[in-house]
C-alpha positions as CSV (number, residue, x, y, z in Angstrom):
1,X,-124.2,-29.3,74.7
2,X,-123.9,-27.5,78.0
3,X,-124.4,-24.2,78.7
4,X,-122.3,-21.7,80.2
5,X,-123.7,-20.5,83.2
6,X,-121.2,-17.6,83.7
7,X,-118.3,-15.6,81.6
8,X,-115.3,-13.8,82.7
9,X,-116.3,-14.3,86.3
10,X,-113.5,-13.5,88.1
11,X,-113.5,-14.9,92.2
12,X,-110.9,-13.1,94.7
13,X,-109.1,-14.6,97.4
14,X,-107.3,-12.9,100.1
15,X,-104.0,-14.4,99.9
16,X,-103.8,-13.4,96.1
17,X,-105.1,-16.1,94.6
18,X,-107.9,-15.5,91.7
19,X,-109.7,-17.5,89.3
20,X,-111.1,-16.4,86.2
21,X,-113.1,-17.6,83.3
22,X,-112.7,-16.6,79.4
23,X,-114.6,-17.5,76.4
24,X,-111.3,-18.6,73.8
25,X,-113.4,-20.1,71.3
26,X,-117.5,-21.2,70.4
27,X,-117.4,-24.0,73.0
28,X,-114.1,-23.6,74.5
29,X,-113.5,-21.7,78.0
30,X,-110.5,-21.0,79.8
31,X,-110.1,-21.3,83.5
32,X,-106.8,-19.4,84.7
33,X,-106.0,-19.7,88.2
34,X,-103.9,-16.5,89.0
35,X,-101.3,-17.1,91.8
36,X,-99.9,-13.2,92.1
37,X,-97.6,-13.8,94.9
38,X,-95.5,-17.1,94.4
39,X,-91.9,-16.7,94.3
40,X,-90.6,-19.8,93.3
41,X,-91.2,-22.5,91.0
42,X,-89.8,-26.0,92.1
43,X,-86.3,-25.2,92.2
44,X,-85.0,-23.9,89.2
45,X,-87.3,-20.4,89.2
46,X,-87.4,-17.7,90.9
47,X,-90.1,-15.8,90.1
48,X,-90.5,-11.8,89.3
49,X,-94.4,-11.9,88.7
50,X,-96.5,-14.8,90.0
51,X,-97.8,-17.7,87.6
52,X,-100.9,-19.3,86.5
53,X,-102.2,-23.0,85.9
54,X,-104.7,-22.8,83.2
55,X,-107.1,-25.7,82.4
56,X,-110.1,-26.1,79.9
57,X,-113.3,-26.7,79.1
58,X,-114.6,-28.0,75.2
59,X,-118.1,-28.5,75.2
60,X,-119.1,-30.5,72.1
61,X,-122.0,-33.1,72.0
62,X,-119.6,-34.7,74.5
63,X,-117.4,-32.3,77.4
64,X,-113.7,-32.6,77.8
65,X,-111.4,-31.2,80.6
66,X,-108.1,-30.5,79.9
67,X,-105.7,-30.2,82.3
68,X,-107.0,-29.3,86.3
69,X,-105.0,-27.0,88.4
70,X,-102.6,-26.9,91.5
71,X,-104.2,-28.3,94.6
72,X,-103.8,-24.5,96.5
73,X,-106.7,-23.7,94.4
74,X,-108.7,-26.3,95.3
75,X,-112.2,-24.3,96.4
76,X,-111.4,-22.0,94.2
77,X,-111.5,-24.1,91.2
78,X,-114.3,-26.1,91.9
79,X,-116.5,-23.7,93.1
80,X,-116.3,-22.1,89.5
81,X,-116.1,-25.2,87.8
82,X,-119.0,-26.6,89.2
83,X,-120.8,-23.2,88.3
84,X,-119.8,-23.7,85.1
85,X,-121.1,-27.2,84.5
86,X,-122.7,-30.2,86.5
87,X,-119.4,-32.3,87.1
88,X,-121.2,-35.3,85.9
89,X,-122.0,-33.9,82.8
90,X,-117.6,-34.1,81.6
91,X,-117.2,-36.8,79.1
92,X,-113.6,-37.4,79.7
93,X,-110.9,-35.7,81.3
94,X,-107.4,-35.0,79.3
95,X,-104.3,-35.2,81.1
96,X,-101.2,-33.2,79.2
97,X,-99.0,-34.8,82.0
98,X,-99.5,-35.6,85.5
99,X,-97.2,-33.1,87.2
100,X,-99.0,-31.6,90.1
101,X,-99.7,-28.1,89.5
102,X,-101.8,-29.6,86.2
103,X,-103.2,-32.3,87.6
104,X,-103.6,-31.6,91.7
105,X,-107.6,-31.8,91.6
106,X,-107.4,-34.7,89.2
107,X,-108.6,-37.3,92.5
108,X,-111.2,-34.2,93.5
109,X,-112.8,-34.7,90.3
110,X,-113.2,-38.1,89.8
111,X,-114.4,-38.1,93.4
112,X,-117.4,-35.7,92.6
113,X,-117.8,-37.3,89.2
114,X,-116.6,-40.6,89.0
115,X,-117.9,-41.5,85.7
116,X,-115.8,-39.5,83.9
117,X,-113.0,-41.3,81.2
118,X,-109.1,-39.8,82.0
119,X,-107.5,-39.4,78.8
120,X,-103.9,-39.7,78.6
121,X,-100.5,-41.4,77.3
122,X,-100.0,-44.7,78.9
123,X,-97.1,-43.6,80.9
124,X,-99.7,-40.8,82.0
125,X,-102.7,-43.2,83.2
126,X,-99.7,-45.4,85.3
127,X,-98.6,-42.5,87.0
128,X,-102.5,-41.4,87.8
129,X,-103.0,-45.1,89.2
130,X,-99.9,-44.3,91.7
131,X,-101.2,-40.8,92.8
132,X,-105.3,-41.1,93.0
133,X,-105.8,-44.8,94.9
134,X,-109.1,-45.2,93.2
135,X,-110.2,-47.0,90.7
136,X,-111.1,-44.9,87.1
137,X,-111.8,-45.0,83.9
138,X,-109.0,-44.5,81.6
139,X,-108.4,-44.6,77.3
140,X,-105.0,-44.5,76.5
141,X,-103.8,-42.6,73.4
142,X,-100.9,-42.5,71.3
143,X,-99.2,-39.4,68.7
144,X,-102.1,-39.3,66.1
145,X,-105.3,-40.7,67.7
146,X,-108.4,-38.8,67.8
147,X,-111.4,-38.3,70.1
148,X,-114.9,-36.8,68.2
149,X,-116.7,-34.5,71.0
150,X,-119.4,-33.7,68.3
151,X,-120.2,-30.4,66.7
152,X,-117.0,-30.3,64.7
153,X,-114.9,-30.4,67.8
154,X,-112.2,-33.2,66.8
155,X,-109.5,-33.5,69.0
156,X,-106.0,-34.9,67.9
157,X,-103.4,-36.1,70.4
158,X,-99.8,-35.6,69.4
159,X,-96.9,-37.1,71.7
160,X,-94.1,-34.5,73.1
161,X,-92.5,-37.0,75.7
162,X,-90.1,-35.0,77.9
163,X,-91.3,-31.9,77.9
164,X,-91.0,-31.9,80.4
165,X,-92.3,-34.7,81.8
166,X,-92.4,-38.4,79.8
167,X,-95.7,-38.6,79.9
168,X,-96.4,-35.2,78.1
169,X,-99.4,-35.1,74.8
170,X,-100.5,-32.3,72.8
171,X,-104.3,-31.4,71.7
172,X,-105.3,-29.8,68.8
173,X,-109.3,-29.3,68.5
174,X,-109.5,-29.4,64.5
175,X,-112.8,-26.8,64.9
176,X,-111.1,-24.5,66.7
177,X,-107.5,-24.8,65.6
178,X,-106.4,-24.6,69.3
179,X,-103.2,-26.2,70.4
180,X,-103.3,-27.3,74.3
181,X,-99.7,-28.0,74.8
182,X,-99.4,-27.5,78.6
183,X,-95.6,-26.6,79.8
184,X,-94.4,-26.1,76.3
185,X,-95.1,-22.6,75.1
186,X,-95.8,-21.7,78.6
187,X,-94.6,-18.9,81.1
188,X,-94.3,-18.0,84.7
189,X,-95.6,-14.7,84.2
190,X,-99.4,-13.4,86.0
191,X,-101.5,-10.5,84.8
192,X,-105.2,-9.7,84.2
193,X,-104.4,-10.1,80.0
194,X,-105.3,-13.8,78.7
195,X,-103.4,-13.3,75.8
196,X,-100.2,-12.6,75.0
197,X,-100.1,-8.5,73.3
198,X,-97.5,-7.3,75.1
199,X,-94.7,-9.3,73.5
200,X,-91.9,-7.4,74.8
201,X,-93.1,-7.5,78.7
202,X,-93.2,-11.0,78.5
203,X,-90.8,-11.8,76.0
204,X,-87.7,-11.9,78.9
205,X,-90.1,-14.8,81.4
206,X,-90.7,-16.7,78.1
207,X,-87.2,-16.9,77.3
208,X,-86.3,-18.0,81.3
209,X,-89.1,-21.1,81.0
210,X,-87.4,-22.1,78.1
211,X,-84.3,-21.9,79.7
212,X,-84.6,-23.3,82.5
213,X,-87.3,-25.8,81.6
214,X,-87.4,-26.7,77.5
215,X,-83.6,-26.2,77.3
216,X,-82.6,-29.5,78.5
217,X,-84.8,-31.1,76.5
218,X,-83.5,-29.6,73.8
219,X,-84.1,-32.7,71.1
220,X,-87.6,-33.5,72.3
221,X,-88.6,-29.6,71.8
222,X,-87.4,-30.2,67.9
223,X,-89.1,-33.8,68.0
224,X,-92.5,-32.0,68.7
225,X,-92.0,-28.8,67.0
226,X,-92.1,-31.5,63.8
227,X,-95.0,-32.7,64.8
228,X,-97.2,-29.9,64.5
229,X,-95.3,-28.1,62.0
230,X,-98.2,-28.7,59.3
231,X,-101.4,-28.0,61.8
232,X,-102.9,-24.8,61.4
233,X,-102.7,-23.0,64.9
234,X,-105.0,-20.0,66.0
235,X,-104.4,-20.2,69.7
236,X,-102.0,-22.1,71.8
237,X,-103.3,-22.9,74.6
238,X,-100.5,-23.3,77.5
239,X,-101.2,-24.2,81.1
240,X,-98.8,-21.0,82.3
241,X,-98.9,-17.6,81.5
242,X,-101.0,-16.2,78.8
243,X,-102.3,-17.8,75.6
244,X,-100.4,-17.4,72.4
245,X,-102.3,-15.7,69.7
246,X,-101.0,-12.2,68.4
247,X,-97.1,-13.7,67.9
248,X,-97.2,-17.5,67.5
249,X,-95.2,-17.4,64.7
250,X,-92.4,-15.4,66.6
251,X,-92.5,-17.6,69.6
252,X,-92.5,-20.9,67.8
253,X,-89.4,-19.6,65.5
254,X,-87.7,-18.7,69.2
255,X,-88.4,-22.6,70.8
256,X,-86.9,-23.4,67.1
257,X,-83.7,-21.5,66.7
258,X,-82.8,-21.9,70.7
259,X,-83.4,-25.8,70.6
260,X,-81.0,-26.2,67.3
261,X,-79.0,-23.9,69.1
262,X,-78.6,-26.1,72.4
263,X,-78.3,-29.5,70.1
264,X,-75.1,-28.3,68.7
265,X,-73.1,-28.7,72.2
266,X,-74.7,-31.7,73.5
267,X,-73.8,-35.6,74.6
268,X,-76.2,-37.7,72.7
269,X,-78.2,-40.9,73.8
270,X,-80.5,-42.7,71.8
271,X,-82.3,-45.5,73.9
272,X,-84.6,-47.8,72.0
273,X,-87.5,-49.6,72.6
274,X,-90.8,-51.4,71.6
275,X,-94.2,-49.7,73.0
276,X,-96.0,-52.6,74.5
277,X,-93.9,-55.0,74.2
278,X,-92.6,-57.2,77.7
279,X,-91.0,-54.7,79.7
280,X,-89.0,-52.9,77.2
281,X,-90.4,-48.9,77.3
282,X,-89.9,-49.4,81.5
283,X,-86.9,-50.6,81.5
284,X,-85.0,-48.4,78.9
285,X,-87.2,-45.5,80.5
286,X,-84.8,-46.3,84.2
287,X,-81.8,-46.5,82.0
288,X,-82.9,-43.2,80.8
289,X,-82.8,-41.6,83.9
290,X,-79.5,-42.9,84.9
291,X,-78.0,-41.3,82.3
292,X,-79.9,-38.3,82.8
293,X,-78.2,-37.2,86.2
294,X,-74.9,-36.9,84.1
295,X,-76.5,-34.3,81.9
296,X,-76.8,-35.9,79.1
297,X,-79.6,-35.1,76.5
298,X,-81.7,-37.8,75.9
299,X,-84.1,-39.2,73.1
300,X,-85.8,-42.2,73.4
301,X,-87.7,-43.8,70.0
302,X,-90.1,-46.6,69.8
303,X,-88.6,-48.8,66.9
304,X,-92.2,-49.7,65.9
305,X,-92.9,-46.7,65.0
306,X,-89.7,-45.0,63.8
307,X,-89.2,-43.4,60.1
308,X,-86.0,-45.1,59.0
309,X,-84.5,-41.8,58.1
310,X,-85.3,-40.8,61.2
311,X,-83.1,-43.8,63.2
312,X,-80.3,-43.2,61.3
313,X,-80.0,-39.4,61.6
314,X,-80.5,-39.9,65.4
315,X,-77.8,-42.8,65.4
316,X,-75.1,-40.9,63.3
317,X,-75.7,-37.8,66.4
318,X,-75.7,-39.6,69.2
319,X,-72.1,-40.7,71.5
320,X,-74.2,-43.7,73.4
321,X,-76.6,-45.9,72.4
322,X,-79.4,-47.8,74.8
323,X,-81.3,-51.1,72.9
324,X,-84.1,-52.9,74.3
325,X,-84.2,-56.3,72.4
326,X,-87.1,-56.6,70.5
327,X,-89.3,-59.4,69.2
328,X,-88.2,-61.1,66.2
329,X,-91.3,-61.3,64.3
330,X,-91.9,-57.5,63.8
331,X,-90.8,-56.8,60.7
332,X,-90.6,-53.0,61.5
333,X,-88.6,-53.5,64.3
334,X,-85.9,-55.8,62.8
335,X,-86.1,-52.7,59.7
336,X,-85.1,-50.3,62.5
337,X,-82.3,-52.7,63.8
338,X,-80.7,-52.8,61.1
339,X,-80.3,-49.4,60.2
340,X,-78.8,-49.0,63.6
341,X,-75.7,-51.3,62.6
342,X,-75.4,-49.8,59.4
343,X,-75.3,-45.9,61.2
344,X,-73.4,-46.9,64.3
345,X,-69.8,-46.4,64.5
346,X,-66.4,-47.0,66.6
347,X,-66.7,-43.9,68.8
348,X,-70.1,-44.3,70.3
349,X,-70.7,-46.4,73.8
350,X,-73.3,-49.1,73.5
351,X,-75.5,-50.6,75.8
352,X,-78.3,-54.0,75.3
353,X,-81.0,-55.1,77.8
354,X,-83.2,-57.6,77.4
355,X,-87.3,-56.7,77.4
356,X,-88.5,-60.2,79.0
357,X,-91.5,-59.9,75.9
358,X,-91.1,-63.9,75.3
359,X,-89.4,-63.9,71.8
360,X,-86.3,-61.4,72.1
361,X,-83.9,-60.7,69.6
362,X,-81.1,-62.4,70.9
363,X,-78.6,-60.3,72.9
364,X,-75.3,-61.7,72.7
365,X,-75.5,-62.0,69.0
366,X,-76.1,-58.4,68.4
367,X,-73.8,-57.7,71.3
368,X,-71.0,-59.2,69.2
369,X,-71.8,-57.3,65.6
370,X,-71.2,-53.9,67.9
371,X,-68.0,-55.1,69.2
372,X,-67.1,-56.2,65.5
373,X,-67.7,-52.5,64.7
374,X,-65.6,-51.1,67.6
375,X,-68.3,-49.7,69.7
376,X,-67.5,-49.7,73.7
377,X,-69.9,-51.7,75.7
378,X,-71.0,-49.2,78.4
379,X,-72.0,-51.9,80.8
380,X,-73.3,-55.6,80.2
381,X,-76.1,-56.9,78.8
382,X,-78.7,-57.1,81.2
383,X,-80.9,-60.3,81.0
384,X,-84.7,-59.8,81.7
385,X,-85.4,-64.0,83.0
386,X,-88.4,-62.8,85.1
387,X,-90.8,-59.7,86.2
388,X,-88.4,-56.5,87.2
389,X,-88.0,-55.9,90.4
390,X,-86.9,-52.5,92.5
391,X,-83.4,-54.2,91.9
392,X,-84.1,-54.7,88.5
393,X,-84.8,-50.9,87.7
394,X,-82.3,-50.0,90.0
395,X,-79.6,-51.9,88.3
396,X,-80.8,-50.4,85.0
397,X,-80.7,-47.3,86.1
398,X,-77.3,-47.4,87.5
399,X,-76.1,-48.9,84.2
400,X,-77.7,-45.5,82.9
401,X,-75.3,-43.3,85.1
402,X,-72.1,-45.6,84.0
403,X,-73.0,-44.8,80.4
404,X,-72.9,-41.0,81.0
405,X,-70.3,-40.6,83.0
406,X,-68.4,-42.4,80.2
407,X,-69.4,-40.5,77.7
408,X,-69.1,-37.4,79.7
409,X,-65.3,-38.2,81.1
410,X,-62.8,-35.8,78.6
411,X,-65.7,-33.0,79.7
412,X,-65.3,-33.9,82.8
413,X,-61.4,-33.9,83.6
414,X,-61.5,-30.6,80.9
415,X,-64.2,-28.6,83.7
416,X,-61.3,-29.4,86.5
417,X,-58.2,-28.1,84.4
418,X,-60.1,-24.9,83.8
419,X,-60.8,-24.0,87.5
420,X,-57.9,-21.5,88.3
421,X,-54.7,-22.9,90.7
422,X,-54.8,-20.3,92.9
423,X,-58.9,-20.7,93.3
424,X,-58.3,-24.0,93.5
425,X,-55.4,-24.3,96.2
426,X,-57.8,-22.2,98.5
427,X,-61.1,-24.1,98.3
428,X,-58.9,-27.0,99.0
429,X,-58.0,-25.6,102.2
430,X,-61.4,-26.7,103.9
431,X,-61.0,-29.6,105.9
432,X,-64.3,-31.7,105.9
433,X,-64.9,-35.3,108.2
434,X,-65.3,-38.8,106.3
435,X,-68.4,-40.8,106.3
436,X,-69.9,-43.7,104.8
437,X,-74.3,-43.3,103.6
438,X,-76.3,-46.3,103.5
439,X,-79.6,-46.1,102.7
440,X,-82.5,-49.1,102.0
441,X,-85.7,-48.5,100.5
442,X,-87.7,-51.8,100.3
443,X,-85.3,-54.2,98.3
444,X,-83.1,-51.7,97.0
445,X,-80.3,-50.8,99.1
446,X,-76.9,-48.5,98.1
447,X,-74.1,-46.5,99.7
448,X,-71.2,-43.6,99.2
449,X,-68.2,-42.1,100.9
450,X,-69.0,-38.6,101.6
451,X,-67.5,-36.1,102.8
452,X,-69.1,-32.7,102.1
453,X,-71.2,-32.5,105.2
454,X,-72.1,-30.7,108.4
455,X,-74.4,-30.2,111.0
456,X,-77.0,-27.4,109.4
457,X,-80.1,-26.5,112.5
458,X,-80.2,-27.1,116.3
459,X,-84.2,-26.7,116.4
460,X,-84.8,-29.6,114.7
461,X,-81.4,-31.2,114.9
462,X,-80.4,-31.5,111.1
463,X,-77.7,-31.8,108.6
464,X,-76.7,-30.8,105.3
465,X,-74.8,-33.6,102.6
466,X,-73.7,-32.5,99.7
467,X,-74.5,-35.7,97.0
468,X,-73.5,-35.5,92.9
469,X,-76.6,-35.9,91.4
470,X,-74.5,-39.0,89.3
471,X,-74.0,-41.0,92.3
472,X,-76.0,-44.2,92.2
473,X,-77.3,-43.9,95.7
474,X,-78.8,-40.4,94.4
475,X,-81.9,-42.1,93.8
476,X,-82.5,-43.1,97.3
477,X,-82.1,-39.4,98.4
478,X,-85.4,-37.3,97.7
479,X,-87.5,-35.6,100.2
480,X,-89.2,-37.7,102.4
481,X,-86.6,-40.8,102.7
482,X,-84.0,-42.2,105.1
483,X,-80.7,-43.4,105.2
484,X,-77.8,-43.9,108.2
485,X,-74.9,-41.7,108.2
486,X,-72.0,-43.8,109.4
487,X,-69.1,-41.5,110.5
488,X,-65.6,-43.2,110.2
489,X,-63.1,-43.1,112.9
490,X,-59.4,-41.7,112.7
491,X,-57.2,-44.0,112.1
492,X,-59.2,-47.4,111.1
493,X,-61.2,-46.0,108.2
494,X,-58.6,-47.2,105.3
495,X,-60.5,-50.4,105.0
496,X,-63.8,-48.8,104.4
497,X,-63.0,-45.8,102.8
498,X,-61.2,-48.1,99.8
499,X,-63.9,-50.6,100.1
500,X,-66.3,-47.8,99.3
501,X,-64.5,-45.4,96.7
502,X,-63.8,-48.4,94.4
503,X,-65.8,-48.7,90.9
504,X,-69.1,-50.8,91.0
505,X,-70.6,-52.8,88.3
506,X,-74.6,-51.9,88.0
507,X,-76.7,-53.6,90.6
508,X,-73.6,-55.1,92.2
509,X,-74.1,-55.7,96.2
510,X,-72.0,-52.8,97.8
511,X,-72.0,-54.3,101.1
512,X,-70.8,-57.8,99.8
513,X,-67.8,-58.2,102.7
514,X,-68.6,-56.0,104.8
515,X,-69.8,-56.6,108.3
516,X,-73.5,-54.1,108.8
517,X,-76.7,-54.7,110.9
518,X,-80.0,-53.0,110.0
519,X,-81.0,-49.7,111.9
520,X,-83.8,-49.2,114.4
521,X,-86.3,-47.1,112.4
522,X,-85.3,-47.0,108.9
523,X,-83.5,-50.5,108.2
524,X,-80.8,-48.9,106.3
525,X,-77.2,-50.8,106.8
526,X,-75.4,-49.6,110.1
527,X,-71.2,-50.5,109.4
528,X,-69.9,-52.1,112.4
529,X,-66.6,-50.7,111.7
530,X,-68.0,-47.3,112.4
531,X,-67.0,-44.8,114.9
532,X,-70.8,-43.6,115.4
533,X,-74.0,-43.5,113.3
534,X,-77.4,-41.1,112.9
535,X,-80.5,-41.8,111.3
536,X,-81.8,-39.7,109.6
537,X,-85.0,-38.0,107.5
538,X,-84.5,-36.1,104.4
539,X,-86.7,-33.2,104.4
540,X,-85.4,-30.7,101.7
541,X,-83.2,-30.6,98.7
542,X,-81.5,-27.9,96.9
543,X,-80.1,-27.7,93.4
544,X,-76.3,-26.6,93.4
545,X,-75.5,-27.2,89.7
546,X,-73.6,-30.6,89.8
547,X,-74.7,-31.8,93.1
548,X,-77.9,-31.6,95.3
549,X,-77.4,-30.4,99.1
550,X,-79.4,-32.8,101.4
551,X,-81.0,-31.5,104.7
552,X,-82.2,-34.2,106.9
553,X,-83.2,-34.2,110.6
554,X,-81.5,-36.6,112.6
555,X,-83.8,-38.9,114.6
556,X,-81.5,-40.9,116.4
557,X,-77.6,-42.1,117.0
558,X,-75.1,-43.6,118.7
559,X,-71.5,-43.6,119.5
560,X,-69.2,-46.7,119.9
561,X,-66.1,-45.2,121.2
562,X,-66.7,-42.0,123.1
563,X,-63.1,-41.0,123.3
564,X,-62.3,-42.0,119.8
565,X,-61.9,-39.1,116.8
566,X,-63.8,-38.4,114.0
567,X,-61.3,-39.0,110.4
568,X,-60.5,-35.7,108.6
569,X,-60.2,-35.3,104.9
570,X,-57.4,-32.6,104.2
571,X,-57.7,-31.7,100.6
572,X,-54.7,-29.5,98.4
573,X,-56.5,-28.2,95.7
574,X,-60.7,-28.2,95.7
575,X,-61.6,-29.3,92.2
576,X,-62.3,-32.6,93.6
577,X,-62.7,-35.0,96.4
């Protein structure tokens, strides 16, 4: 064992960042990073009082890290962690999940210590391979494993994919009946108390998290609240806020009633799919997020590993159902199968894939037992002949979106009805120009008619696009890529405009037809119909409840026809296009 060299330390920092060190339990430290002043939280918080990203240190016969920090504090945090122990000294390193306020100093560490083992789901370790460019050592770890530090200190790891990201585990240290669980639990709320006493100061910022980051994933919260329901829990540990300890009871029953709560209102998908086997968990995993975008809540069960009882209760909730094939020798799997025909039923949507795993369960056969019991194919079976590509998981994921907005279509054309007529005559009284987005990343290429958009900055040149988050070509829209906008010209845009606003199958070519050449710097598809075209940057997004607005500098364009006009879009009534 190693010892402590220092206790309750606490180092400033000018621009109101602190760190501080607690003794939780014999062996077990906290390190809180205190950010005082932060505002906002990705961005679905703003913030009243600050947050912190707490990490961990078990000191058994062997030393685990759990969890590191945001990369802001990086002096900060390593100066006290390497006061507190010789780096090369940690055993292995536990990742909870690899978003980057938790795990920002991950590459820092295995820099200075290299050695070290990373600890983590598998979906965890593939993500870490993408974000550190180094080789490490890693042992992955499913819902049940355990790790023996020594000295009693036993760790178990329990699976809570979604919450909120997939790659999320819990640990439970049997000696110390401490619960790490990371976002789950967890607050944006920063003070000087580690724990959590003051219940009803807090109680308002816990129930905001939950809202804003546990609520949508309602299911997954109930999933993992069952999982630990029998472990005996002194201290949960969270990686924001304080620690639970005085009212763990009381918080747990809140995550509890508000998750049954938020099930009772929701679209269902089940998507299943056999860990490790071909390319099943990726590919169902892309259909996932497809559907996601339409806002949708989403489960997703390994059929390997699934209780009966529990396929069939999830089966007889959920609207949609997602298959990856899987091998016909597991016995388990075929088990699972089955009781998905016998539970399924004529209102749901269904959709197969292939997993490419070398011994499939036949698609089409099983494809025709759901049409014999009235199920709706949500989009065709998609055949797995070789390694995915980009395409490949972008065609999955579009099939994803089809099968939500599906399932989300009476909801949808209920939300327009409901918007007042007078409301609605006046929105519809903004005039907006017509345009055409392209965009290419790699081999994956896509495109939309858009409308809502205007120039937004001078200094840089920039503009603002309005784009539903269940568009297709959403995915090709995050900070940091590029697309053309193509602006149509008045009078000679009917071709393109009903070209573009027609219905695509998944992974169909959208530009089959039509006449394009690549652009100068970004190689998405210029139309040579078009009246003029910009390429652009995107730089920023902003969350506006259905849609994300776009800002993007412009880096270059042209014109075709100088004395030619833009199209206008006159709307009558604003509850759509």
């Amino acid at each position: 064992m190693v010892a402590l060299t220092q206790l309750n330390q606490v180092i400033p920092n000018p621009g109101r960042l602190t760190v501080e060190t607690v003794e939780i339990a014999p062996q077990t430290t906290a390190i809180r990073c205190l950010d005082w002043d932060r505002e906002r939280f990705d961005v679905e918080f703003g913030l009243r009082n600050g947050t912190t990203y707490n990490s961990f240190l078990i000191q058994g016969e062997k030393v685990a890290l759990v969890d590191t920090s945001h990369r802001k504090f990086e002096q900060l945090y390593l100066e006290i962690i390497t006061g507190l122990i010789d780096l090369n000294k940690i055993d292995y390193l536990i990742v909870s999940h690899t978003e980057p306020d938790h795990s920002g100093l991950i590459k820092d560490i295995l820099q200075l210590a290299p050695s070290i083992t990373v600890v983590g789901a598998k979906v965890a370790i593939k993500f870490l391979e993408d974000m550190v460019h180094q080789p490490f050592k890693s042992r992955l770890v499913k819902s049940g494993e355990r790790l023996d530090l020594g000295n009693g200190h036993e760790l178990e790891f329990i699976s809570a994919p979604n919450l909120h990201w997939p790659d999320t585990i819990f640990t439970y240290d049997h000696k110390t009946t401490i619960l790490y669980t990371c976002d789950v639990f967890g607050m944006h709320y920063c003070d000087d108390h580690t724990y959590d006493e003051n219940f009803t100061v807090i109680e308002e910022d816990f129930a905001y998290y939950y809202e804003c980051l546990m609520g949508p994933n309602a299911r997954s919260v109930l999933a993992a609240l069952k999982r630990i329901e029998k472990l005996a829990i002194k201290t949960v540990a969270t990686g924001h806020g304080p620690l639970l300890q005085h009212h763990i009871s009381e918080w747990i029953e809140r995550y509890q009633n508000w998750s049954l709560e938020q099930t009772k209102t929701e679209t269902l998908v089940a998507l299943f799919y056999v860990e490790d086997y071909g390319y099943s968990e990726n590919l169902v995993r892309a259909i996932a997020h497809g559907s996601a975008k339409t806002d949708v809540a989403i489960e997703l069960v390994d059929l390997n590993s699934a209780e009966p009882q529990e396929v069939r209760e999830l089966v007889t909730q959920a609207a949609g159902l997602v298959i990856g094939m899987p091998p016909q020798s597991s016995a388990v799997a075929q088990t699972a199968l089955n009781t998905i025909l016998a539970a399924a039923h004529n209102k749901q949507a269904i959709g197969l894939l292939e997993s490419g795993g070398g011994e499939d369960e036949p698609v089409y056969p099983l494809r025709n037992k759901f049409q014999e019991l009235g199920l709706t194919e949500a989009f065709p079976p998609i055949l797995v002949k070789e390694s995915p590509s980009k395409v490949t998981e972008q065609l999955c994921d579009e099939a994803g979106t089809d099968l939500g907005q599906w399932l989300n279509r009476d909801r949808t054309i209920k939300q327009i009805k409901s918007i007042n007529n007078e409301l609605e005559k006046s929105l519809g009284r903004i005039s907006t120009g017509l345009y055409i987005i392209t965009a290419k990343k790699g081999d994956v290429q896509s495109a939309m008619l858009a409308s809502w958009v205007t120039q937004a900055s001078l200094n840089p040149l920039g503009i603002a696009i309005a784009v539903a988050k269940d568009r297709a070509i959403e995915s090709l829209m995050h900070v940091g890529d590029r697309f053309v906008l193509n602006v149509l010209e008045e009078g000679k845009y009917q071709g393109l405009m009903k070209h573009f606003l027609k219905r695509f199958a998944p992974g169909a070519d959208r530009f089959a037809g039509v006449k394009t050449y690549p652009a100068a710097t970004n190689e998405s598809p210029i139309l040579a119909e078009a009246l003029a075209y910009m390429e652009c940057e995107i730089t920023s997004r902003m969350d506006c409840g259905d849609h994300w607005v776009v800002y993007s500098t412009v880096q270059t364009g042209r014109v075709a026809e100088v004395n030619a006009l833009t199209a206008v879009h006159h709307r009558k009534i604003g509850n759509h296009y």
